[in-house]
N, C-alpha and C positions, 0 to 999 in steps of 0.2 A: 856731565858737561865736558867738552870737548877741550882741550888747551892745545896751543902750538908755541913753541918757541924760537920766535923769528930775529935773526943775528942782531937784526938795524933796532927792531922792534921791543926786544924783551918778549915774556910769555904775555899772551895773549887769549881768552875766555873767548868761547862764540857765544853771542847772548845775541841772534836776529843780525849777524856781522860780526867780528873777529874786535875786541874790545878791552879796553883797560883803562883805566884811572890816572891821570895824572896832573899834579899841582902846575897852574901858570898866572903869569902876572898879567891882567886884563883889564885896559879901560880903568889899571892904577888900584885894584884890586886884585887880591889873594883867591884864586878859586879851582877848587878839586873836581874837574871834571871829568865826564866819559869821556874816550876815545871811539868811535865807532869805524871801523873800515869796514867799506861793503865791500861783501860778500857771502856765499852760499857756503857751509858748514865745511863742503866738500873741494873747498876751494881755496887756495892760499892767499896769504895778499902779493899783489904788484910790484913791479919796481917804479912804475908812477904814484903808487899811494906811498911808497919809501918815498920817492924824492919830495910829492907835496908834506907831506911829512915833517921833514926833514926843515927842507925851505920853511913849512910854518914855524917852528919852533927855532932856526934863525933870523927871521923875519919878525919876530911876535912883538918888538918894540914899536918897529915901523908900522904894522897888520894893526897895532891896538893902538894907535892914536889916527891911524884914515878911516879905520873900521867905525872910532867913535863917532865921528866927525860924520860920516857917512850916515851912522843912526841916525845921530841929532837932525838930521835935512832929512831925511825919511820922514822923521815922527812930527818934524816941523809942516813937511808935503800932505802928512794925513792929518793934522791937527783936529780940523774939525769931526773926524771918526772916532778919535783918542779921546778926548775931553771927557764925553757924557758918561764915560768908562773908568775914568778912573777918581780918585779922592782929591784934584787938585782945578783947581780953578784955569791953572794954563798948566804947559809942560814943564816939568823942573827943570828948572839947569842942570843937576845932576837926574842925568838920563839911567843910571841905575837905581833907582828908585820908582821905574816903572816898565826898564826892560833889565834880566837880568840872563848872562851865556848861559845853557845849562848842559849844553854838550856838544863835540865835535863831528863831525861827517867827513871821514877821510873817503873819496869816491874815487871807482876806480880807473876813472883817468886822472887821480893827482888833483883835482880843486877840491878845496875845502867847501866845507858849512858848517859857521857854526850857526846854530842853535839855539835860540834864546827865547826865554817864557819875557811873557810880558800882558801886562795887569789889564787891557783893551779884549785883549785875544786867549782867551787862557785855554781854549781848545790848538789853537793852531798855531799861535806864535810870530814870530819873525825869523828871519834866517840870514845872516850875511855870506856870502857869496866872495872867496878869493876864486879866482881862475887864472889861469897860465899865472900861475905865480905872484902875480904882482894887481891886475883887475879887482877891484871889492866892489857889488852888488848889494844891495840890504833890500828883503821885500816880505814877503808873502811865502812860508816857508816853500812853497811850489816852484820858488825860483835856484832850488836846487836841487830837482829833478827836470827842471825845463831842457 
């Protein structure tokens, strides 16, 4: 298995993109997730995936209460898809109880994705979408390769 140790970064594993672990406080929650940066084995990362990077992890107070908020009108938009799917008669309040992050997508121009399994969709997920920095998206994980 391949490692690099990048200045901004720390080391770094290729596991399918250049990847590591790390603890952040989400949606008011404690949670140890992958990091993924794309990229090819043979390829380093960016100084766009440093600065989204970067920015995510100064931003992450702000990111994880518009990110939430952004869910919640998402899963409220698909309501009627969500229901039949999972064990509650309406959507909870507490929207982690049936979407939970489970990992990052640092992409090589600098927008994030994160990641997230959720109990409707257990092949394909959800995805929220930071762009230029500051933009959050939430959809269909495909909205973070669009």
């Amino acid at each position: 298995m391949s490692t690099i140790n990048d200045e901004v970064l720390g080391t770094l594993v290729f596991d399918r993109g250049w990847t590591k672990e790390e603890n952040f406080k989400l949606w008011g929650y404690d949670l140890k997730l992958k990091i993924v940066f794309s990229a090819y084995e043979n390829e380093n990362i960016n100084d766009d995936q440093r600065k989204g990077y970067i920015n995510f992890k100064e931003n992450l107070l702000d990111i994880s209460s518009r990110s939430l908020r952004k869910t919640e009108e998402y899963i409220q938009k698909i309501e009627n898809e969500v229901i039949p799917y999972i064990d509650f008669d309406r959507i909870p309040d507490d929207i982690s109880r049936i979407v939970k992050p489970s990992s990052i997508m640092i992409l090589e121009s600098g927008n994030i994705g994160v990641l997230c399994d959720c109990s409707w969709d257990m092949d394909h997920g959800i995805a929220i979408l930071i762009s230029d920095r500051k933009n959050i998206e939430v959809g269909s994980q495909d909205i973070i390769w669009e």
